[in-house]
N, C-alpha and C positions, 0 to 999 in steps of 0.2 A: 855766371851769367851777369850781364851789367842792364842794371835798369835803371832808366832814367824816369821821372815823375815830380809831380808840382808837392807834391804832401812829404814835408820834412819825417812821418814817422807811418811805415808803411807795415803796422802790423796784420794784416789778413794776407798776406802778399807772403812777409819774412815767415809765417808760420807753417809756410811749405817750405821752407827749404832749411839744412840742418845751419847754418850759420849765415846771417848777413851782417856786412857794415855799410856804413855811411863813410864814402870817398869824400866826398862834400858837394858842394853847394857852386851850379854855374847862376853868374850873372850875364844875363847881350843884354845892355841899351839899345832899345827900337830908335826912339824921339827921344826929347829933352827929357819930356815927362811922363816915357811908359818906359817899363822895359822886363823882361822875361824872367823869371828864377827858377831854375830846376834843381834838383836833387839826386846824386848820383850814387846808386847803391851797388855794392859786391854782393849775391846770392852766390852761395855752395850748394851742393847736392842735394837737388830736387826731392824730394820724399814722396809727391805726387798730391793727386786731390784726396 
């Protein structure tokens, strides 16, 4: 599964599933002076709640 999220360290999230990494880091420029940063993780196999 690919999760995308503002929080470069998503441990309550990675502790359901048997292995995650971190793909990296997207930047968009909105304006001059805003612009978006997300975080994009690999989750493996679900374990559940």
């Amino acid at each position: 599964m690919i999760y995308v999220g503002r929080q470069a360290a998503i441990p309550a999230i990675a502790e359901r599933f048997a292995s995650s990494e971190l793909l990296g880091k997207v930047v968009v420029p909105i304006h001059k002076d805003f612009r978006r940063e997300v975080y994009v993780f690999l989750l493996k196999d679900f374990k559940g709640y």
